[in-house]
Phi, psi and omega in degrees: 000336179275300112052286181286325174312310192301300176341281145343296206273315173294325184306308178315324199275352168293162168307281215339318186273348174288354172273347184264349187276325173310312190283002191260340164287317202265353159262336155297002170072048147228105190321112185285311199284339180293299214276356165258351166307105176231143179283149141241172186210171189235156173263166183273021151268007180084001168227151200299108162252154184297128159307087191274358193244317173277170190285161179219057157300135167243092196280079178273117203263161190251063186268313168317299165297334160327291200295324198281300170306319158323279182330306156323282233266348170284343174243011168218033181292319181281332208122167150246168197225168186208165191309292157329100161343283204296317177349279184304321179324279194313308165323000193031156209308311182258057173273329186296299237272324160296325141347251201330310148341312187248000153254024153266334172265022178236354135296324159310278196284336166104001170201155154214188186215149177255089160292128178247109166286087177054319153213011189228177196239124176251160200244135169248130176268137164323330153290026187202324149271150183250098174283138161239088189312162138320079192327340198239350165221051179035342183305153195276133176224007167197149163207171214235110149230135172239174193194149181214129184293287209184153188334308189269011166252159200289146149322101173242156184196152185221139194249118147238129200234168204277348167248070171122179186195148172211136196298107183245218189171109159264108165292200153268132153096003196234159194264202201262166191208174209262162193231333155230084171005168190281148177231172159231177205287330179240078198256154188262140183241141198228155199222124180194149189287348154276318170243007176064182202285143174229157178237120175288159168286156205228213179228150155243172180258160199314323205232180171295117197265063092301117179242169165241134174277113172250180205256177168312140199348071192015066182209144194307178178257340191304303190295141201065353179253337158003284187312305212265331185281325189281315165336274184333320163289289187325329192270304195295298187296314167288350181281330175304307169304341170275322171304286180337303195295345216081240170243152144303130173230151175270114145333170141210114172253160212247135155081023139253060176299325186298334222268143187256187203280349175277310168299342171273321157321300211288337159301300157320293177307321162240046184266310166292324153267013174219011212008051187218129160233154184241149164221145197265140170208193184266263210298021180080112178245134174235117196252111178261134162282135188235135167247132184279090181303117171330098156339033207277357169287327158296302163329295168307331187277300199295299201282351163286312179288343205289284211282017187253303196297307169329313187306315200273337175265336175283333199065014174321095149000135182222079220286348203257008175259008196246100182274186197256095188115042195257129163308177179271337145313338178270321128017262207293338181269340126002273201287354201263353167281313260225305187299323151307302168294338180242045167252303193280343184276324187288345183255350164293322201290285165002286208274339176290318223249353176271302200282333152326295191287027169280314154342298185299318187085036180237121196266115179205174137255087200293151207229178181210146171235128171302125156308065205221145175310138169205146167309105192288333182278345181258339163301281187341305167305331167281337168280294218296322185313310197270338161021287185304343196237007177231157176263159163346291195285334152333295202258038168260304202309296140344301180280318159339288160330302169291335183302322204077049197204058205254350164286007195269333229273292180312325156327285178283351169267000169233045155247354170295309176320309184276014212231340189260334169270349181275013204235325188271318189296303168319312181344292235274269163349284182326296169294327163249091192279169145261148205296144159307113169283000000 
């Protein structure tokens, strides 16, 4: 049982999981570093104190989850889709939406993970499993996953290993102790008014029914963009604080030669806190204010190049390069950086949902249809050109789609269907009419 804490407190204590709980903030549109940002100023005793008189907006801008969510939803925004009728059925009803689930925290975390519980898939973030490889062929063959509501509630946690898993529980003040004997994954319960529910022996799979989803080189989306995101907030947050603040302004006083650099901190101060100072000379002392106008064209220059620079280290769609009447070609060149990137991303998706459904015991294979802009009259135009060399259902199907309207399509081929049979039927009638009495 110390075995799974120490576990659990080293997991806590790697990069890997302080970058995924970060990433897990900067998706949540909260910056950890803008928001830990604090001005300092020196006193006139010389010491670094916190800045209470300018302003300190904290500005976290939602460019991660932008990028992060783009990325998803441009290659499983639609489903997956499989060979197989029955295939999602057995995958239970919300398997698309568990996908997305688990490639969104394994964009977080650079992994996440899928249990498949007996017929559905439940999602783990690196922050909530402790994997534990294999020594000897690095594969995941056991992992801790725990979770604790809040400081003063008990620790819970689960060992899943490959024959069976087990429940354990730390209260406060206590030590941890196991809360469910070892089980196996397909255990049977048996219920009687004498012994309450009991668990029978069961079975387990063939293989460790954890998978892990890992993201494009197994690594958070965080790393390397850090930077460029923490830039972006910093700059977008001082330029509002300089607006905020007004203008800068500069003193100059005249006839106070006498006053040292303790007299001059103790002006400035207290001119930011009461915006009234007095200063003394021989010849009549004069203090003129000079204002600096707020840099906001640069500012402004710096947060265009940031955010040019985002697109381009995310690989990011850029809806606002796609003009209005762009062919499809101008499209498609648009769109080839977002595409590049979710080529290489379709085969981490690809390899989580093979092994699952090995697990499931479903032989199929999963296919994805992209989410992408396209000139629709001219898509249009190009099926009907081709009509004569495609069936019917192709191109209902094709145009639905394009249409937004690709959940209608079974709906309208088999209203086509009868409609092609009241039409054969009349034929029919027509050449063989019947005779009259």
């Amino acid at each position: 049982m110390d075995f799974v804490l120490d576990a659990i407190r080293e997991h806590k204590a790697s990069a890997e999981y302080k970058i995924a709980a970060d990433a897990e903030l900067y998706d949540a549109h909260q910056n950890p570093t803008i928001m830990r940002y604090q001005k300092f100023v020196y006193n006139q005793m010389g010491q670094k104190v916190p800045d209470i008189w300018a302003a300190n907006n904290k500005i976290a801008s939602n460019w991660y989850n932008y990028f992060t969510t783009q990325a998803v939803q441009y290659l499983l925004g639609n489903g997956v889709t499989f060979g197989k009728d029955d295939t999602k059925k057995k995958l239970g009803k919300k398997f698309d939406r568990a996908v997305q689930e688990a490639a969104s925290k394994a964009k977080n975390g650079g992994v996440s993970f899928g249990f498949w519980n007996l017929d559905h898939v439940e999602v783990f973030s690196l922050l909530e499993l402790v994997p534990l490889p294999d020594e000897e062929d690095g594969s995941l063959k056991a992992g801790i996953r725990h979770w604790q509501i809040d400081d003063d509630k008990p620790l819970r946690a689960t060992l899943y290993e490959l024959d069976g898993y087990t429940d354990y529980i730390k209260r406060k003040g206590e030590d941890m102790q196991i809360l469910h004997p070892k089980r196996s994954y397909k255990h049977k319960v048996a219920v009687s008014e004498a012994d309450g529910e009991t668990i029978l022996d069961g079975e387990n799979y063939g293989s460790f029914p954890i998978v892990p989803f890992w993201n494009i080189n197994r690594q958070s989306e965080l790393v390397g963009n850090q930077g460029t995101l923490d830039a972006y907030d910093l700059m977008i947050s001082g330029l509002v604080n300089n607006v905020s603040d007004g203008e800068f302004i500069y003193w100059i006083l005249k006839n106070c030669g006498g006053m040292t650099e303790l007299d001059d901190a103790k002006f400035i101060e207290q001119m930011k806190l009461t915006r009234v100072a007095h200063a003394d000379g021989d010849d009549g002392a004069e203090v003129e204010a000079h204002k600096v106008d707020v840099p906001f064209e640069a500012s402004a220059e710096a947060l265009d190049r940031l955010e040019k620079q985002l697109f381009k280290d995310f690989m990011a769609l850029k809806v606002d390069d796609i003009s209005a009447g762009a062919t499809n070609d101008q499209i498609q060149a648009a769109y080839e950086p977002i595409n590049q990137k979710t080529d290489a991303f379709e085969y981490c998706v690809t390899d989580f949902i093979e092994r699952i459904l090995e697990l499931a015991g479903i032989d199929d294979t999963p296919t994805y249809t992209r989410s992408q802009l396209s000139n629709r009259a001219e898509v249009a135009e190009m099926l009907f050109q081709a009509a004569e060399h495609l069936d019917d259902e192709y191109i209902v199907t094709k145009l639905l789609t394009l249409l937004g309207d690709a959940d209608k399509v079974e709906e309208v081929l088999k209203r086509k269907d009868a409609e092609a049979a009241d039409r054969y039927k009349q034929i029919e009638e027509n050449q063989n009419p019947e005779s009259e009495e």
